[in-house]
Structure formats: C-alpha cells, structure tokens
PQR file of N, CA, C, O and H, with PARSE charges and radii, in Angstrom:
ATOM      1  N   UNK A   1       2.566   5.352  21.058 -0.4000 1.5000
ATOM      2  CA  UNK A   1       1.363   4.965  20.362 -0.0000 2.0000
ATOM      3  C   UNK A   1       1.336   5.694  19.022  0.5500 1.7000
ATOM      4  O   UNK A   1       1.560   6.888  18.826 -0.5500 1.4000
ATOM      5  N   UNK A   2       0.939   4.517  17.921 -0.4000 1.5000
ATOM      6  CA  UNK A   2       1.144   5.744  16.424 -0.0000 2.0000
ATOM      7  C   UNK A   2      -0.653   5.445  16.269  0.5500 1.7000
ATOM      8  O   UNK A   2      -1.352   4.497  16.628 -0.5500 1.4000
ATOM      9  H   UNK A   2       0.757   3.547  18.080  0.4000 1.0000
ATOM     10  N   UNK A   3      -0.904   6.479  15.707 -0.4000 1.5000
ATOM     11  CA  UNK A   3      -2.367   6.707  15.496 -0.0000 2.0000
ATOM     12  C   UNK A   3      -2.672   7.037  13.703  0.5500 1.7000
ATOM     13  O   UNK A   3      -2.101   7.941  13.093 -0.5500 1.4000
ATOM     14  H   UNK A   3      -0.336   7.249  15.416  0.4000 1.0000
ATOM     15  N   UNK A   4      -3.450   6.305  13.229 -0.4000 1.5000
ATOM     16  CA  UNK A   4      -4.036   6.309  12.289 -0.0000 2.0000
ATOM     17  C   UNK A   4      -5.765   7.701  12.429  0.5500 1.7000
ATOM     18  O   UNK A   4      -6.761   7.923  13.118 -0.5500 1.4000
ATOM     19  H   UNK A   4      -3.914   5.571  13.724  0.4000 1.0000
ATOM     20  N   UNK A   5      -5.014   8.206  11.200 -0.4000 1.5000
ATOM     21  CA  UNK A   5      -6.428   9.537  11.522 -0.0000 2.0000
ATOM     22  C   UNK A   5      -6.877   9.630  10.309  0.5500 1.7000
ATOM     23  O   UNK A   5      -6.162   9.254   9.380 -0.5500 1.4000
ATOM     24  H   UNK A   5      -4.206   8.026  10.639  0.4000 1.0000
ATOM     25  N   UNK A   6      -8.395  10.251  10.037 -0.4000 1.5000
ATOM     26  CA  UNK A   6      -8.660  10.077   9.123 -0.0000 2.0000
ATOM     27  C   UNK A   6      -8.589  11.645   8.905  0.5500 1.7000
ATOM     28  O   UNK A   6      -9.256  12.328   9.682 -0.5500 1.4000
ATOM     29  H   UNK A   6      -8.976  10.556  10.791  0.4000 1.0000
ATOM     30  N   UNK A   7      -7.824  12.305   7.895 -0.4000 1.5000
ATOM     31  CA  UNK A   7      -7.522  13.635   7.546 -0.0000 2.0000
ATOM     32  C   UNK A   7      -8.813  14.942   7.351  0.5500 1.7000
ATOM     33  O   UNK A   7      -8.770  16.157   7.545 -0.5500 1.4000
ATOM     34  H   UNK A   7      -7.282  11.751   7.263  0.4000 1.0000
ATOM     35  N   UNK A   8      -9.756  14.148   6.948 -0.4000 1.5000
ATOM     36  CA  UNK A   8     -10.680  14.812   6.544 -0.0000 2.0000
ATOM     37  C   UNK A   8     -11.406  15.530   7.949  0.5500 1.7000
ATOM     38  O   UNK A   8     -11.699  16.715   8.110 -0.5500 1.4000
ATOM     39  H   UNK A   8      -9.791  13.161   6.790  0.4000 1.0000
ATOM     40  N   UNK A   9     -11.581  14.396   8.880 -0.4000 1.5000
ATOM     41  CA  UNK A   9     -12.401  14.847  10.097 -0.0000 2.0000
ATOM     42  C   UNK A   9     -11.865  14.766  11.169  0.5500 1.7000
ATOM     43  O   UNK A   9     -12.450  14.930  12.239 -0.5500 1.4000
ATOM     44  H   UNK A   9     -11.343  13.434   8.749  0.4000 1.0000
ATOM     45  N   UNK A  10     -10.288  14.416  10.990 -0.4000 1.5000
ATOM     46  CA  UNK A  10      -9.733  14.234  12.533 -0.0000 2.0000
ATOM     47  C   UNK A  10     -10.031  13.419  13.698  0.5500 1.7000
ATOM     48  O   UNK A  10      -9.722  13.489  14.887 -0.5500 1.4000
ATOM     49  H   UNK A  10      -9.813  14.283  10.120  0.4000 1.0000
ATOM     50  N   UNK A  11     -10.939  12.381  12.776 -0.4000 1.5000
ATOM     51  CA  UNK A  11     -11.224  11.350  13.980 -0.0000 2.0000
ATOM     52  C   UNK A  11      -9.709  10.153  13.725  0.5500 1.7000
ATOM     53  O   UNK A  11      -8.909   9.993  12.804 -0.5500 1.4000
ATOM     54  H   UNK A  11     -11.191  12.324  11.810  0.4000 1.0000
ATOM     55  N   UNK A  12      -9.905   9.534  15.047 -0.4000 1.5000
ATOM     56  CA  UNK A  12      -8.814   8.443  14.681 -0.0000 2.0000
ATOM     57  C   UNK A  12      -9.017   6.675  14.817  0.5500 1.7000
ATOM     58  O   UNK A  12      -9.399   5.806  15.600 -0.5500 1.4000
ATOM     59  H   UNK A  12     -10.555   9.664  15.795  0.4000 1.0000
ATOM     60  N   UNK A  13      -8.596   6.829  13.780 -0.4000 1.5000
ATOM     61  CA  UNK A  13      -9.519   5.229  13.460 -0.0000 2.0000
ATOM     62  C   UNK A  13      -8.789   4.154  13.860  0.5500 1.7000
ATOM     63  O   UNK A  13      -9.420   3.100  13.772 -0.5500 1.4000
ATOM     64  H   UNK A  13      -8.285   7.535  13.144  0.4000 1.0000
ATOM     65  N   UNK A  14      -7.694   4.056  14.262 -0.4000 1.5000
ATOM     66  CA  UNK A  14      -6.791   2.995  14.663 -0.0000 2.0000
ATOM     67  C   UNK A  14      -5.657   3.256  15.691  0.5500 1.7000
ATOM     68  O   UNK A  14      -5.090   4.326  15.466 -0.5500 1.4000
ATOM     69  H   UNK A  14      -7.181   4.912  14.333  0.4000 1.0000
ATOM     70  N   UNK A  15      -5.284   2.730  16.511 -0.4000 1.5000
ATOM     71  CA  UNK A  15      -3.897   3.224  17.537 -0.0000 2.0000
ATOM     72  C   UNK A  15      -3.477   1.994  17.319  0.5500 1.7000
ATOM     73  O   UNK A  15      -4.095   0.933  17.226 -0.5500 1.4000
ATOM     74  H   UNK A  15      -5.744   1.861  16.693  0.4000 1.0000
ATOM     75  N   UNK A  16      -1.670   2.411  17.204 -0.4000 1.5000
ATOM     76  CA  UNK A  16      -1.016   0.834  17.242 -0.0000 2.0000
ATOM     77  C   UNK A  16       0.070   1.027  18.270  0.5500 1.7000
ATOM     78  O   UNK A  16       0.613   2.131  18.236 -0.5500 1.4000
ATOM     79  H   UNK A  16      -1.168   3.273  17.279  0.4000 1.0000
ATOM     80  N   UNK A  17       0.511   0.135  19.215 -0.4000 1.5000
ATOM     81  CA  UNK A  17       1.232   0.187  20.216 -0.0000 2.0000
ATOM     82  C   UNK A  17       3.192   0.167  19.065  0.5500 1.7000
ATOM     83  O   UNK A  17       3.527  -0.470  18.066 -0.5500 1.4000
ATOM     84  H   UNK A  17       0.069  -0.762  19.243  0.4000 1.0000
ATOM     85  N   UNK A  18       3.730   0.906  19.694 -0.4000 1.5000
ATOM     86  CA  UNK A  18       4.974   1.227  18.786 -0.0000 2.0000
ATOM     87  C   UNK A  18       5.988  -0.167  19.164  0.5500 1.7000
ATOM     88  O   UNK A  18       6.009  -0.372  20.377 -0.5500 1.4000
ATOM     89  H   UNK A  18       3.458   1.423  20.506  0.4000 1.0000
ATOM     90  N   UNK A  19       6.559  -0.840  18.607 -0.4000 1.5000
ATOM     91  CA  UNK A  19       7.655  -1.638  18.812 -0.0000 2.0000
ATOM     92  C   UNK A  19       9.198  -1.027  19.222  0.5500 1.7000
ATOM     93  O   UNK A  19       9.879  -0.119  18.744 -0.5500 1.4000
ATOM     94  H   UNK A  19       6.542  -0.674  17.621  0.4000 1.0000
ATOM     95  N   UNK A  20       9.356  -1.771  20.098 -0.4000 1.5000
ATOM     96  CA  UNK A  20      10.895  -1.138  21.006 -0.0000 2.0000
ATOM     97  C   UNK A  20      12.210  -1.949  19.365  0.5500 1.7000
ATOM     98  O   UNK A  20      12.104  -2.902  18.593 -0.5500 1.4000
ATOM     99  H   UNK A  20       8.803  -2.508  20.486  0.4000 1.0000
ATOM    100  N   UNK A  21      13.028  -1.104  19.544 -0.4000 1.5000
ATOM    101  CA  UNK A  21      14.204  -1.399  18.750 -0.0000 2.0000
ATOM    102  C   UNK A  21      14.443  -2.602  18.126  0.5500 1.7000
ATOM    103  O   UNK A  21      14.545  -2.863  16.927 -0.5500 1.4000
ATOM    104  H   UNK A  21      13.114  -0.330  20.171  0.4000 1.0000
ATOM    105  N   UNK A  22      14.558  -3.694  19.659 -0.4000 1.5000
ATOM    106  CA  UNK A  22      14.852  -5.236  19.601 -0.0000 2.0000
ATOM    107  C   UNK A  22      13.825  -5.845  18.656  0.5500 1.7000
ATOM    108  O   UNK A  22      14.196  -6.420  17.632 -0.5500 1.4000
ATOM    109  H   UNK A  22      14.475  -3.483  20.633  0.4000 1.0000
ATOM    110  N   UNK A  23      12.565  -5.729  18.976 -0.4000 1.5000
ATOM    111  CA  UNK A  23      11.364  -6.039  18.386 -0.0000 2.0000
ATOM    112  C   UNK A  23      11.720  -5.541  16.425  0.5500 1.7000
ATOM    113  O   UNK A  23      11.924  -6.475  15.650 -0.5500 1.4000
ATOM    114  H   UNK A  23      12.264  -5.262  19.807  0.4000 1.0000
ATOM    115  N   UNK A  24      11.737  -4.543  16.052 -0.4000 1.5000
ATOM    116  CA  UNK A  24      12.003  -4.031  14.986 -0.0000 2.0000
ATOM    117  C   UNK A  24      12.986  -5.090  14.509  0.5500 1.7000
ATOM    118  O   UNK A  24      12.650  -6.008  13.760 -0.5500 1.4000
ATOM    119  H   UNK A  24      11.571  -3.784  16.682  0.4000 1.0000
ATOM    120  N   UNK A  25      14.645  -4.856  15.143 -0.4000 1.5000
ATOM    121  CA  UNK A  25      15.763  -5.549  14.540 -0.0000 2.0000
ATOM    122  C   UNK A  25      14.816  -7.303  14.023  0.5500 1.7000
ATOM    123  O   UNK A  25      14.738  -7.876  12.937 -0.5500 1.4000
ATOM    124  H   UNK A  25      14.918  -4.111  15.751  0.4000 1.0000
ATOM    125  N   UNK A  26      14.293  -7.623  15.314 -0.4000 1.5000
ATOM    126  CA  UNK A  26      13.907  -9.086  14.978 -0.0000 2.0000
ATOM    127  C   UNK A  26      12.980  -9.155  13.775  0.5500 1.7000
ATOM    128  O   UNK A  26      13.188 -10.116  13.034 -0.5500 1.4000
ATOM    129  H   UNK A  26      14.356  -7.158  16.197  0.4000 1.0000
ATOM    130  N   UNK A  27      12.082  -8.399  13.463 -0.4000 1.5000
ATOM    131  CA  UNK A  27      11.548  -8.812  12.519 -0.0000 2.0000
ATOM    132  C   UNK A  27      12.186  -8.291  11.358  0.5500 1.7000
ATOM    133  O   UNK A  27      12.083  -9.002  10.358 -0.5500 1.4000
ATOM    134  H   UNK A  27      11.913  -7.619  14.065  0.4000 1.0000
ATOM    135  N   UNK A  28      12.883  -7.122  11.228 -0.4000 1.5000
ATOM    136  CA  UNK A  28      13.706  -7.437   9.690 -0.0000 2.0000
ATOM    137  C   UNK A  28      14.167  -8.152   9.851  0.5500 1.7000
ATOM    138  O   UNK A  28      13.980  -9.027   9.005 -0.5500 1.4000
ATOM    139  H   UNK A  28      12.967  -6.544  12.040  0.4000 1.0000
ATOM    140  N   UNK A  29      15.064  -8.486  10.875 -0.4000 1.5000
ATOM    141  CA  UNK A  29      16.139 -10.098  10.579 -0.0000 2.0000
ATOM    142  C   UNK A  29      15.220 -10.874  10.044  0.5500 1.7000
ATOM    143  O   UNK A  29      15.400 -11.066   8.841 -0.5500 1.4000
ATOM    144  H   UNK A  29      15.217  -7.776  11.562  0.4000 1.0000
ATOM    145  N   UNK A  30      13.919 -11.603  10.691 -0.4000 1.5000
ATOM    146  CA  UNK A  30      13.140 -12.444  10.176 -0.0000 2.0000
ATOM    147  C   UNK A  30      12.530 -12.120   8.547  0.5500 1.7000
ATOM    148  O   UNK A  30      12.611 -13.096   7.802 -0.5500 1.4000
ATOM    149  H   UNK A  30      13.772 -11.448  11.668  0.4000 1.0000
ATOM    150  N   UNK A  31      11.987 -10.963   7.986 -0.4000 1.5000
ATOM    151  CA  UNK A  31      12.087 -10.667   6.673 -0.0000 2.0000
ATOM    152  C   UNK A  31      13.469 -10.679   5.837  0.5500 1.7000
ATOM    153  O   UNK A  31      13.383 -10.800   4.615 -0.5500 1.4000
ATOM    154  H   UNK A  31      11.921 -10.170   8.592  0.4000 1.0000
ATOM    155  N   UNK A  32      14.346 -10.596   6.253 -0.4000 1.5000
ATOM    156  CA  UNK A  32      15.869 -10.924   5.347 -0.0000 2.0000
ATOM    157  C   UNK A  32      16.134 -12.594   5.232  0.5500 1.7000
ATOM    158  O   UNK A  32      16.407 -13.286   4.252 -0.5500 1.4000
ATOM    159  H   UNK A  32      14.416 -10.498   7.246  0.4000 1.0000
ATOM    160  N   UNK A  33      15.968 -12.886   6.433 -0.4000 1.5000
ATOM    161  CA  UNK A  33      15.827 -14.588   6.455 -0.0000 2.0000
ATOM    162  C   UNK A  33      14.955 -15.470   5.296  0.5500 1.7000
ATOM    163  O   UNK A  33      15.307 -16.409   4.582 -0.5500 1.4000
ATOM    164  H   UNK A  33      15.746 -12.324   7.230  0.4000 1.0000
ATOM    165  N   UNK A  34      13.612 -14.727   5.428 -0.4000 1.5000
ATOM    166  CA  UNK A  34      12.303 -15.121   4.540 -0.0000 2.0000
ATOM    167  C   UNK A  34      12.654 -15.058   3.323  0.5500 1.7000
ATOM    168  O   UNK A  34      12.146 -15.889   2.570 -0.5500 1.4000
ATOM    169  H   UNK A  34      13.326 -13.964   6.008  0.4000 1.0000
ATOM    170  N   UNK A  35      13.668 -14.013   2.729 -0.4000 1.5000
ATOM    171  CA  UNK A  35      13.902 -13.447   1.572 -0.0000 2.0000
ATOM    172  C   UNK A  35      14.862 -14.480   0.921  0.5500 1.7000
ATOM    173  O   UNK A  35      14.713 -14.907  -0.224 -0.5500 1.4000
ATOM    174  H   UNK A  35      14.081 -13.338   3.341  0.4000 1.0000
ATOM    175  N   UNK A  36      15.744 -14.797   1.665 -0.4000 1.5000
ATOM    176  CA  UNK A  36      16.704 -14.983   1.176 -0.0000 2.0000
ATOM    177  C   UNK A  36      16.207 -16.585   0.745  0.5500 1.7000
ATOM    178  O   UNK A  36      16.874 -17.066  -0.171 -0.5500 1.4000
ATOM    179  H   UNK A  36      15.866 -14.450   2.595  0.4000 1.0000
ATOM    180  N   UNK A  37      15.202 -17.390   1.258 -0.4000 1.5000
ATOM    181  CA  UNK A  37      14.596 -18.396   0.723 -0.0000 2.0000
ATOM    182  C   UNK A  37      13.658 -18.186  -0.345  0.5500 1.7000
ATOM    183  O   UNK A  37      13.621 -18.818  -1.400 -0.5500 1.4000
ATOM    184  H   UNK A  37      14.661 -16.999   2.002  0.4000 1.0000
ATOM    185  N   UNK A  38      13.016 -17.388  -0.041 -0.4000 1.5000
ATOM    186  CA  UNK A  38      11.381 -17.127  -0.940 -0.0000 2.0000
ATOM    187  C   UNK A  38      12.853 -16.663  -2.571  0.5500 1.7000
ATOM    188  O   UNK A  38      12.402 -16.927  -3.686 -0.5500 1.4000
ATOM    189  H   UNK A  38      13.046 -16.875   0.816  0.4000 1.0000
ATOM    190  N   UNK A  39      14.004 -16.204  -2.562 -0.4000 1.5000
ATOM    191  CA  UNK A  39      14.446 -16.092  -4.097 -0.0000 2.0000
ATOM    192  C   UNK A  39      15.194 -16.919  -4.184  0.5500 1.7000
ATOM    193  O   UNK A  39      16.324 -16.562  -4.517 -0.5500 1.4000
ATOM    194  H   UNK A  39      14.370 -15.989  -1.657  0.4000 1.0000
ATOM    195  N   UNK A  40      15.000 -18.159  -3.979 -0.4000 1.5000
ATOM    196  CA  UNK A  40      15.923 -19.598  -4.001 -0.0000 2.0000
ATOM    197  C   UNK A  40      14.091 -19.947  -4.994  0.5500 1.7000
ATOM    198  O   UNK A  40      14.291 -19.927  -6.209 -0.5500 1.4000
ATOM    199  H   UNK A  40      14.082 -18.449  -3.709  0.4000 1.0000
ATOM    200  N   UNK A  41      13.394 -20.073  -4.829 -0.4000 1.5000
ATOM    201  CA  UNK A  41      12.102 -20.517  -5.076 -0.0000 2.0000
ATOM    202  C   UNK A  41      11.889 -20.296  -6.994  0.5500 1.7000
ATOM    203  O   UNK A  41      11.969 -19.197  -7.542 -0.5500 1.4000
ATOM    204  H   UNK A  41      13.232 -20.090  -3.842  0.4000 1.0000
ATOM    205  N   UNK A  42      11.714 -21.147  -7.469 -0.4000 1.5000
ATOM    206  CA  UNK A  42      10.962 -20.936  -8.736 -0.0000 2.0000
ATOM    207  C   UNK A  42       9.938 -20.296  -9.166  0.5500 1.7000
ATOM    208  O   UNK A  42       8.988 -20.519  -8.417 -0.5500 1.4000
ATOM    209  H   UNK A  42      11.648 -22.040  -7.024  0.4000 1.0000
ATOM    210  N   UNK A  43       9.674 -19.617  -9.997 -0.4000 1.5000
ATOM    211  CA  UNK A  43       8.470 -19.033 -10.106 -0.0000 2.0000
ATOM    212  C   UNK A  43       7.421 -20.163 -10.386  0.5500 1.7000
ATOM    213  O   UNK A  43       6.290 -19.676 -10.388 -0.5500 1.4000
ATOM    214  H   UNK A  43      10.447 -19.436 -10.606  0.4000 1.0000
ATOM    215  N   UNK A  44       7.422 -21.295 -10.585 -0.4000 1.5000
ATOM    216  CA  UNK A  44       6.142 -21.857  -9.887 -0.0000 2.0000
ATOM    217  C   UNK A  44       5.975 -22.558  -8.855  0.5500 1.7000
ATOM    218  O   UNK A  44       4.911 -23.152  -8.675 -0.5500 1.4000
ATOM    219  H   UNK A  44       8.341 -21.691 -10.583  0.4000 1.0000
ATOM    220  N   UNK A  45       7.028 -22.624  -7.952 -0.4000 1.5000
ATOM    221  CA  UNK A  45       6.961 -22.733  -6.660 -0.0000 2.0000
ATOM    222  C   UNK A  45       6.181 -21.055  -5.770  0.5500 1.7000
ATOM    223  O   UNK A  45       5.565 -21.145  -4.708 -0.5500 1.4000
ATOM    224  H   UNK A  45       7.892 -22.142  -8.098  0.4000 1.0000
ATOM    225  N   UNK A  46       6.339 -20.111  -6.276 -0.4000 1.5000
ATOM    226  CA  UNK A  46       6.008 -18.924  -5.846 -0.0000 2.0000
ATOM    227  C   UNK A  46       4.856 -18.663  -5.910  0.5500 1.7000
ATOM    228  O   UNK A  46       4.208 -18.207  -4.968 -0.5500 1.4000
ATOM    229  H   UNK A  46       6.840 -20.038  -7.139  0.4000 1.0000
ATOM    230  N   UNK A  47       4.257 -18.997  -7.435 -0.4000 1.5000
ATOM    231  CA  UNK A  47       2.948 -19.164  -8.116 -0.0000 2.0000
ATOM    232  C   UNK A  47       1.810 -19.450  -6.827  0.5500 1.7000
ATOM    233  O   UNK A  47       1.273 -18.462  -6.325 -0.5500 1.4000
ATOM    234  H   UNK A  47       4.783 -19.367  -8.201  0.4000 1.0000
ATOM    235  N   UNK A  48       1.557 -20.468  -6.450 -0.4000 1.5000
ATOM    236  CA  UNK A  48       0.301 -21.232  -5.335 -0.0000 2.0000
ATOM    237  C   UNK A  48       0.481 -19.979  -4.360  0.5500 1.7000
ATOM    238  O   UNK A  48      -0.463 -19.202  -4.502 -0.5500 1.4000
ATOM    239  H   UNK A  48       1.992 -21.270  -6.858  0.4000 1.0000
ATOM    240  N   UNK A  49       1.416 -19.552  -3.411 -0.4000 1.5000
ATOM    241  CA  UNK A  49       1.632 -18.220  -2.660 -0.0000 2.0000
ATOM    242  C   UNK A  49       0.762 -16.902  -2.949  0.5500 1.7000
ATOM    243  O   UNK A  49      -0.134 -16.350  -2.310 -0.5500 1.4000
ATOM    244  H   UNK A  49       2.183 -20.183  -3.296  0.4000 1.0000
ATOM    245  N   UNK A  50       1.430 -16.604  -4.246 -0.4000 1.5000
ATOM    246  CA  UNK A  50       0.970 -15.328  -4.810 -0.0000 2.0000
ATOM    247  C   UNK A  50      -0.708 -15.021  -4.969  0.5500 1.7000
ATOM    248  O   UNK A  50      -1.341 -14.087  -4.479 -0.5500 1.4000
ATOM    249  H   UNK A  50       2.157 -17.052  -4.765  0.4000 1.0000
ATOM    250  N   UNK A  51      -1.158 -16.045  -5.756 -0.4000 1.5000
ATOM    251  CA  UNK A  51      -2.108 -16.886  -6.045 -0.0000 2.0000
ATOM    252  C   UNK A  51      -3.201 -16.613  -5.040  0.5500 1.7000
ATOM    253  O   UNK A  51      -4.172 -15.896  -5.284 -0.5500 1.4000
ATOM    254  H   UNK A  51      -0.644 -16.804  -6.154  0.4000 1.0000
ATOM    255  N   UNK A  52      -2.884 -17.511  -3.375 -0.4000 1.5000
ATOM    256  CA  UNK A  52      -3.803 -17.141  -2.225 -0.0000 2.0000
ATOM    257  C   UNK A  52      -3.606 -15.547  -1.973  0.5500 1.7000
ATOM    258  O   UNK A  52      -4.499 -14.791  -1.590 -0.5500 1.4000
ATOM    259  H   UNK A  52      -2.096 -18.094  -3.176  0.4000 1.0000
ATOM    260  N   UNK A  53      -2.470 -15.240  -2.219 -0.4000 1.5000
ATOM    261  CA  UNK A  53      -2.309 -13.707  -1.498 -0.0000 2.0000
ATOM    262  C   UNK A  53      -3.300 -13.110  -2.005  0.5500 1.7000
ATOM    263  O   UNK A  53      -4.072 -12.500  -1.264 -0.5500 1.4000
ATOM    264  H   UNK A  53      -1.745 -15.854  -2.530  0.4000 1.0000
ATOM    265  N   UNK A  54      -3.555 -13.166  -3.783 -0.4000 1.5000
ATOM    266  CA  UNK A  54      -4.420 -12.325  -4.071 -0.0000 2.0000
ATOM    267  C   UNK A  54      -5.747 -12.864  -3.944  0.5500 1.7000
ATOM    268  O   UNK A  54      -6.609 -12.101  -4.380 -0.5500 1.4000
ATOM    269  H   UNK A  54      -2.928 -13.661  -4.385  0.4000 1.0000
ATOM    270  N   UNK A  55      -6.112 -13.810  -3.536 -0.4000 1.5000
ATOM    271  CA  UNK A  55      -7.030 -14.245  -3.143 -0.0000 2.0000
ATOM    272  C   UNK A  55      -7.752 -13.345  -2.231  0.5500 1.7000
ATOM    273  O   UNK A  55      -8.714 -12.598  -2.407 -0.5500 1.4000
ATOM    274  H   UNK A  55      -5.412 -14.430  -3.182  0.4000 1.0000
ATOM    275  N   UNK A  56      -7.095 -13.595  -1.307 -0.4000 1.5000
ATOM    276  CA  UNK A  56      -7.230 -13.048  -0.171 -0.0000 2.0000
ATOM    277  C   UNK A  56      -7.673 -11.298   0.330  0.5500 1.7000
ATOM    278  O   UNK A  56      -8.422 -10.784   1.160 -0.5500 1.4000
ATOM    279  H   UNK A  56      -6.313 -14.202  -1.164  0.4000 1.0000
ATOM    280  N   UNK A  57      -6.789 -10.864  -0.639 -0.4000 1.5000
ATOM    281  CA  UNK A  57      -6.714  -9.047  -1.339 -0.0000 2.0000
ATOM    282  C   UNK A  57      -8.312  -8.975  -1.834  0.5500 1.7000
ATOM    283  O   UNK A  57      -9.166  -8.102  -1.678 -0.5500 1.4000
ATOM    284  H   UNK A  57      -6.180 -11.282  -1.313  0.4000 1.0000
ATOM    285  N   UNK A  58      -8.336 -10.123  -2.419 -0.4000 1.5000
ATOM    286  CA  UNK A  58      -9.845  -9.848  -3.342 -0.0000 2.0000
ATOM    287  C   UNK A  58     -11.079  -9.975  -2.304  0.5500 1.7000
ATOM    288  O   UNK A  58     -12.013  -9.177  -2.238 -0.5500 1.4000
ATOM    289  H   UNK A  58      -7.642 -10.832  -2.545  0.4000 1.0000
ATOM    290  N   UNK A  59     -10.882 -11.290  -1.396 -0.4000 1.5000
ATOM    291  CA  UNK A  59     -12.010 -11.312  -0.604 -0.0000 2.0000
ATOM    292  C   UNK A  59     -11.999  -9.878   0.158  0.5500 1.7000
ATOM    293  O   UNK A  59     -13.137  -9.407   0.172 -0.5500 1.4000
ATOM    294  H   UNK A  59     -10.123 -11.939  -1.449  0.4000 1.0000
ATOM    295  N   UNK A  60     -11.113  -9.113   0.746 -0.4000 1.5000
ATOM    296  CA  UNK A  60     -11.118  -8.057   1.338 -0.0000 2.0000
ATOM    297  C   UNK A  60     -10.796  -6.544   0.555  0.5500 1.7000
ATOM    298  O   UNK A  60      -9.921  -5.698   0.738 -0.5500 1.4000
ATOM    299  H   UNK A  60     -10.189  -9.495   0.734  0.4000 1.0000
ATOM    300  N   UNK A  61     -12.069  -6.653  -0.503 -0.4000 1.5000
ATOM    301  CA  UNK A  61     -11.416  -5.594  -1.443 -0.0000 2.0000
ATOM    302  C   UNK A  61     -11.839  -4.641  -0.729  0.5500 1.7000
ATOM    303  O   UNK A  61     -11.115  -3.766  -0.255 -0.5500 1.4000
ATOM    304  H   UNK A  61     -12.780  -7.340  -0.652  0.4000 1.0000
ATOM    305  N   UNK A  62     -13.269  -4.740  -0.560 -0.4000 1.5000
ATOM    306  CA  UNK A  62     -14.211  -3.898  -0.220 -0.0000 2.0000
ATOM    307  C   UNK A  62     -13.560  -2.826   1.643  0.5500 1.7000
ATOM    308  O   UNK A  62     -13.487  -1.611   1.827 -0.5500 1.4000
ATOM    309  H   UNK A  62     -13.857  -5.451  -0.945  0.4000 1.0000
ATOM    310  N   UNK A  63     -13.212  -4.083   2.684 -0.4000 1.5000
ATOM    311  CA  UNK A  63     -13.196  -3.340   3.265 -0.0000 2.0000
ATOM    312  C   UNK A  63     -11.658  -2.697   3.250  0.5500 1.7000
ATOM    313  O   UNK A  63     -11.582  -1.957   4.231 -0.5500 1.4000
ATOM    314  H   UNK A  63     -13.271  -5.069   2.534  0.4000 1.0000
ATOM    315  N   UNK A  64     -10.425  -2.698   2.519 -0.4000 1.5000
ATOM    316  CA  UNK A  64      -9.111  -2.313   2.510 -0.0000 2.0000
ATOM    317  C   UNK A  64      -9.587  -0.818   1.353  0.5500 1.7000
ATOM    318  O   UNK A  64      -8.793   0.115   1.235 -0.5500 1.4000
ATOM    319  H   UNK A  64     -10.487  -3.299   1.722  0.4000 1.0000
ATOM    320  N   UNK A  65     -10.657  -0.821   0.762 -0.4000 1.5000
ATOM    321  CA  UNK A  65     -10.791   0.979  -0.093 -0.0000 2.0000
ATOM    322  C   UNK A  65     -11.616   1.620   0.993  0.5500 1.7000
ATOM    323  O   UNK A  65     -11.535   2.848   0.989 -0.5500 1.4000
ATOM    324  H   UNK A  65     -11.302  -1.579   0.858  0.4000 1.0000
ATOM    325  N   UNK A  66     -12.397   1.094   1.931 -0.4000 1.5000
ATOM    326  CA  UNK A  66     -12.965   1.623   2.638 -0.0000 2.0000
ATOM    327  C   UNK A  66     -11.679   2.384   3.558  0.5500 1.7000
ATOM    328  O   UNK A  66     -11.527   3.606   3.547 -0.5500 1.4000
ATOM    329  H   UNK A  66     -12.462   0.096   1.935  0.4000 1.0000
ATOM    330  N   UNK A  67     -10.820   1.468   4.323 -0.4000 1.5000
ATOM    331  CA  UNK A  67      -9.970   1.985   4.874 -0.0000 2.0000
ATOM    332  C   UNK A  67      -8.833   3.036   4.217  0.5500 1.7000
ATOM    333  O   UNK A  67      -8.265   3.936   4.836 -0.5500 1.4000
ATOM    334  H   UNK A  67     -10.943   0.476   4.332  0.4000 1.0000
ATOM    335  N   UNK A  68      -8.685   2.755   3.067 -0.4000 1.5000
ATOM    336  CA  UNK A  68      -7.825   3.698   2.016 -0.0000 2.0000
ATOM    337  C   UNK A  68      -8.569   5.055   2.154  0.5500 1.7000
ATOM    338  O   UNK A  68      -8.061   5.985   2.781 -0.5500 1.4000
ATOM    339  H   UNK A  68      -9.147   2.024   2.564  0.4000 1.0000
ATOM    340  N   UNK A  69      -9.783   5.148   1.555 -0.4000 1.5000
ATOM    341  CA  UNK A  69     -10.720   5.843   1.775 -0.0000 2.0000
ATOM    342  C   UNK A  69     -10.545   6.782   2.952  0.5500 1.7000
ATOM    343  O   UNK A  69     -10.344   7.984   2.781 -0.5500 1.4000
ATOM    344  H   UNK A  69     -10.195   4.393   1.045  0.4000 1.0000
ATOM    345  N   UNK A  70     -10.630   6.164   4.265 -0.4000 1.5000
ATOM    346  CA  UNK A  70     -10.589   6.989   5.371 -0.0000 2.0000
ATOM    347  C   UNK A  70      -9.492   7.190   5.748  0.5500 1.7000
ATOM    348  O   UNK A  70      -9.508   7.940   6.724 -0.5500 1.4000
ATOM    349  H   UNK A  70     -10.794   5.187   4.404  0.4000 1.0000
ATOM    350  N   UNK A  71      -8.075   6.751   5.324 -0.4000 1.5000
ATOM    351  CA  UNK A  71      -6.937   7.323   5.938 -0.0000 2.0000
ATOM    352  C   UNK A  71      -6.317   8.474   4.978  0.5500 1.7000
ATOM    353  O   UNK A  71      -5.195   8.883   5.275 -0.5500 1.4000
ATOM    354  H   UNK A  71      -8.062   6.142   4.530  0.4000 1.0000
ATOM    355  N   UNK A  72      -7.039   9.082   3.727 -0.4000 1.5000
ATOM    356  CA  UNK A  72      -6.687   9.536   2.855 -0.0000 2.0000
ATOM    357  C   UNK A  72      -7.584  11.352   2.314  0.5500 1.7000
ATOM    358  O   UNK A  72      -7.219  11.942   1.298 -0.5500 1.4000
ATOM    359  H   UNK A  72      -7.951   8.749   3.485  0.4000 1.0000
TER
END
C-alpha cells in the first residue's frame, strides 16, 4: 500500500493499492504503444486532444491546488 500524507500534519489523505510487476510491464507497454501513434499524429490532429485535456485541468483547477496544497 503507498500512502499519500500530508507533511505538515501527518494525516494521510490517500492509500493506493501497489501494482505487481506484470501489471506495471503492461501498462508501459501500453504507454510505448500509445506513443508510438500519438507521434505519427500532426499537430492538428493532436490539437482537439490537448485542447479537452486542458479543459479538463481547468474545470478541476480548484480541487488539484487544493490537493497540491496538502501533499506539500
């Protein structure tokens, strides 16, 4: 179990169950796979992607500094 703590007060704000080896290998394989398409891609094929990502960053500004905040 890896545990997220918040430094200041020693409480712990998150537990994440650890991934066994196989699990690991598979998902870099699956991020090297992803990669190796996503830079075949044009930058305005990439564009609409990027675009929602930060979308998305933005709708959750508030609570991702909150969490910065407390793991820091």
């Amino acid at each position: 179990m890896m545990k997220s703590i918040n430094p200041a007060t020693g409480e712990v704000i998150k537990e994440y169950e650890l991934m066994d080896d196989e699990t690991v290998r598979s998902v870099i394989d699956g991020a090297h796979e992803a990669q190796k398409e996503w830079r075949q891609k044009s930058y305005d094929q990439r564009a609409p992607y990027l675009r929602e990502i930060a979308d998305i960053l933005k709708s959750r500004k508030k609570k991702l500094a909150e969490l910065m905040a407390l793991e820091m």
